[in-house]
C-alpha positions, 0 to 999 in steps of 0.5 A: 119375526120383524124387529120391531116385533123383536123390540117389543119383547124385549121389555120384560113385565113386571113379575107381579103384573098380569099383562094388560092387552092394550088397543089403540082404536084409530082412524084416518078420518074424523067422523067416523064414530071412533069415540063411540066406538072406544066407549061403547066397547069399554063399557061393554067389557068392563060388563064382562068382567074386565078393569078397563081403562081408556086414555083418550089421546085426542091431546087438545080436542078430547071429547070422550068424557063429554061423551060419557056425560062425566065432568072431570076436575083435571086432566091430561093438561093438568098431569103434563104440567105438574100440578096433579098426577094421573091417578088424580086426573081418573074419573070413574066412568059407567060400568065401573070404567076408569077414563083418563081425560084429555082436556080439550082447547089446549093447543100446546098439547097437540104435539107431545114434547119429550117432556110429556111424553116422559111424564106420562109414561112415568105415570101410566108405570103405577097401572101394571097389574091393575088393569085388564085392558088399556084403551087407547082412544087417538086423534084422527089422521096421521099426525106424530100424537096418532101414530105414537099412541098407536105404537104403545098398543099390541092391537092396532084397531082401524074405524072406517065407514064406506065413505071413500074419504073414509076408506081412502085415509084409513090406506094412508094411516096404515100406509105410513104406521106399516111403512115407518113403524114397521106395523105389520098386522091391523084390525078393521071395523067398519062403522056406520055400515047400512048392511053386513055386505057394505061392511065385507066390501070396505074390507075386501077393497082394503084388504086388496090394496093393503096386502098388494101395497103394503104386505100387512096382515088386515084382520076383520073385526066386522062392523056396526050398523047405522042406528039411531038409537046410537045418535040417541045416546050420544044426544043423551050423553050415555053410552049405547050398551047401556041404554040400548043393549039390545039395539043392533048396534049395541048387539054388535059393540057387546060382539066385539068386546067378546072377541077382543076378551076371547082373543089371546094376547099377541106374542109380542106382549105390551113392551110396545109401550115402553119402547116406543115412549124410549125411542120417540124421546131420542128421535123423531122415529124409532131405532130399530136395531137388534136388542142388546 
């Protein structure tokens, strides 16, 4: 078992509380529809039955709520300076979701001090138990935000289209999570895809160069179809899954929240959260010494 595996299970859950499974929903590049994404398969597991929450991490440029058509009164700016506290920053979003806005145009949030960072872990602690699932929604690229919401979460899913840009910055993102976080395992969905073959391809191309280069472990999670009926949504503020279930992409975002509910929990259960909020307030990356 790699150490930060190790680390990860040596934060206990509390007693009371189920585990939450976690998932951070990244990219390498920008455009690729990883918001999308992120909401759509909110909204279709909480269909299912699930308590969901998404954070959207994309501190300074969030647009999930605009998105979702929701007009939030505070925001994650508003918690980190004190002046209203998490669950006063929660919008109820469709499906009964509960979404954590990040406010968008606040620059001094693009980099998370210690002191946020201690903030926001100290009120994300009142969620265990409530939740089944945390979506994390980061920015795109390799920046220290991307990589520390990604370190929060058990499953680590990757948004890349067919566009070689695209393809080429999803091998640098997990590049630098599995070489200088020790990240081991990723998923990837492949969006925008014109046909499930395009879709294999970007998985077979990476999984080639990841498992020679990088020794990780790339499971694939399929893809989504190019749809129009997405851009409708999207124009319309809504999400897929409700306006368009039985559209191609709506069908492939209703899969995937099945899988993701069906899937058992990883081993090493969600002490990734705290740990890695603990470690990235001592030093810019995370010890990786043996627990105590």
């Amino acid at each position: 078992m790699d150490q930060v595996d190790s680390l990860r299970q040596c934060v206990a859950l509390e007693e009371s509380g189920c585990p939450v499974r976690v998932v951070a929903i990244t990219s390498g590049k920008g455009g690729v529809g990883k918001t999308n994404v992120t909401a759509n398969l909110a909204v279709a597991l909480a269909h299912l039955g699930q308590r969901v929450m998404v954070l959207d991490a994309d501190l300074g440029l969030g647009n999930l709520d605009v998105l979702l058509g929701l007009t939030p009164v505070y925001s994650l700016a508003d918690v980190f300076a004190g002046r209203n506290t998490l669950a006063e920053a929660v919008v109820i979003g469709p499906a009964g979701i509960l979404v954590l806005p990040a406010g968008s145009g606040f620059q001094d949030m693009t980099a998370l001090t210690s002191g946020q960072m201690q903030t926001l872990d100290a009120e994300m602690d009142g969620w265990q138990g409530k939740l089944d699932v945390l979506l994390i929604d980061t920015g795109a690229g390799i920046g220290r935000n991307v990589t520390l919401f990604a370190m929060m979460a058990q499953e680590i899913i990757v948004v890349a289209s067919p566009e070689p840009t695209s393809v080429t910055d999803a091998y640098a993102l997990m590049k630098v999570l599995s070489t200088r976080y020790q990240e081991r395992r990723f998923h990837l969905l492949v969006s925008q895809a014109r046909s499930l073959s395009e879709g294999r391809e970007v998985y077979r191309t990476l999984s080639l160069v990841t498992g020679r280069f990088l020794n990780v472990s790339l499971d694939f999670l399929g893809s989504i179809p190019s749809d129009m009926r997405l851009r409708d949504a999207v124009r319309r503020q809504r999400a897929l899954v409700e306006l368009f279930p039985q559209s191609p992409a709506g069908q492939a975002f209703v899969q995937l929240a099945r899988d993701i509910k069906d899937r058992p929990l990883p081993n090493s259960v969600n002490g990734a959260r705290q740990f890695f909020w603990q470690s990235l307030l001592r030093k810019e990356t995370p010890c990786l010494s043996p627990c105590p």
